[in-house]
C-alpha positions, 0 to 999 in steps of 0.5 A: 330684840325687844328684851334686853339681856338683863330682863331675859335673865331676870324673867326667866332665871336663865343666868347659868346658861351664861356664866362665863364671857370671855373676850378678845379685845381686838383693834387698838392699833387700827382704831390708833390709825383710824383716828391719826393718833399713835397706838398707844393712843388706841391702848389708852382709849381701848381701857376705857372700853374695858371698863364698859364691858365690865359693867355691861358683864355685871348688869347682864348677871356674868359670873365670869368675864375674861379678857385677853389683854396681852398674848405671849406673842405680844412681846414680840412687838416694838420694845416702845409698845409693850413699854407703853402697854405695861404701863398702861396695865401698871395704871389699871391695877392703881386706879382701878382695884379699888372700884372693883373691890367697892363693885364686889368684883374679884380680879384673877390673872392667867398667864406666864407672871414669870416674864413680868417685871417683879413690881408688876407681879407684886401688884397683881398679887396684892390685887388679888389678894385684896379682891380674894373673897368678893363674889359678884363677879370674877374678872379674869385678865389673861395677861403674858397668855397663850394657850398652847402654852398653858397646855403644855404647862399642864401636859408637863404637870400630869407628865411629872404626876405620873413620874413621881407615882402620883398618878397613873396614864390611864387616870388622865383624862379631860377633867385631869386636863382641865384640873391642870391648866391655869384656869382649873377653879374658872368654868369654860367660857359660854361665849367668845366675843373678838372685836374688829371683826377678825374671826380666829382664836389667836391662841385663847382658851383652845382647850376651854373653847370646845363648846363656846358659842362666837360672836364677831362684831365688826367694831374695833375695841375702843368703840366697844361698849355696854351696849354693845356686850348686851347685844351679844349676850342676847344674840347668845341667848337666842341660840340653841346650844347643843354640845353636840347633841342631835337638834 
């Protein structure tokens, strides 16, 4: 396209119809192995990637981006890697913080914080705690997250509402639902990008993903860059969203 995101934005005031990207950074090992280097290579080089998605997200206008950096399933990798990953995320929130705050970017994580080291979990708060009051845009980090679990979570939540005589069964509906899961105060995502080309959820925002449009780029996460996030958006803002609705 011609246009560029940011332009069809700006021209056209159309910057709700994408509020939320979210994104499944798919494709650190197989870049790893690609290049000859190991894996932990490809996670190093993938934070860089990250940092091109965030711009990419702030120019084109993004409220919200989220990224899956790390599935509950993921700590059943090889001990060595999730060492390896926690440290890297351990760098990220030293570095980093700080040019995001000067960005006006506030910093929210989703996810089971229970299974993290207590070190970790401190620095996520005074991240957050820090970032609190910014407004350009909020970056969500789905860190330790699966969705079944965060559903069941709020299913357990509304379950002890409704024993305690708080709330009653016929009271729980789709906004009770959403009002109880961890991403209660975030919208819905309008798109979900994965890399690497593989085409499934893998467990992310099942419930919040009812009416989000996909996008598969057959790029693995390391290469992925601004550019590449802005050919997404205005993929997505060609499109004709329905939500159901007769065309």
């Amino acid at each position: 396209m011609a246009t560029s995101a940011q332009q069809i934005v700006t021209e056209t005031g159309d910057a709700g119809a994408l509020s939320h990207v979210a994104i499944i950074m798919d494709g650190n090992g197989r870049w790893a192995t690609k290049h000859g280097k190991a894996r932990a290579q490809g996670h190093r080089k993938g934070a860089d990637a990250v940092r091109e998605a965030i711009e990419g997200a702030v120019e084109c206008g993004v409220q919200y981006l989220t990224l899956y950096a790390f599935s509950s399933e993921n700590w059943n990798r090889p001990a060595e890697e999730v060492s390896d990953l926690m440290g890297l995320l351990k760098l990220y929130l030293q570095r980093e913080i700080k040019t995001l705050h000067k960005q006006g970017i506030r910093l929210r994580i989703i996810g089971r914080r229970d299974r993290l080291s207590a070190d970790i979990i401190s620095m996520i708060d005074k991240a957050e705690e820090k970032t609190a009051a910014n407004t350009r845009m909020t970056l969500v980090i789905a860190l330790s997250y699966g969705s079944r679990d965060e559903i069941v979570a709020a299913m357990q939540k509304l379950a002890q509402a409704v024993a305690k005589g708080e709330l009653s069964p016929e009271d729980i509906n789709e906004a009770r639902v959403s009002s109880a899961l961890w991403t209660h105060d975030i919208p819905d995502p309008d798109l979900i990008i994965r890399t690497s080309g593989e085409q499934r959820l893998s467990n992310f925002l099942l419930w919040q993903a009812a009416y989000a449009e996909f996008s598969f780029p057959d790029i693995l996460w390391p290469d992925f860059t601004k550019a590449e996030f802005k050919l997404a958006v205005e993929d997505f803002l060609g499109r004709n969203r329905r939500f159901g609705a007769r065309p």
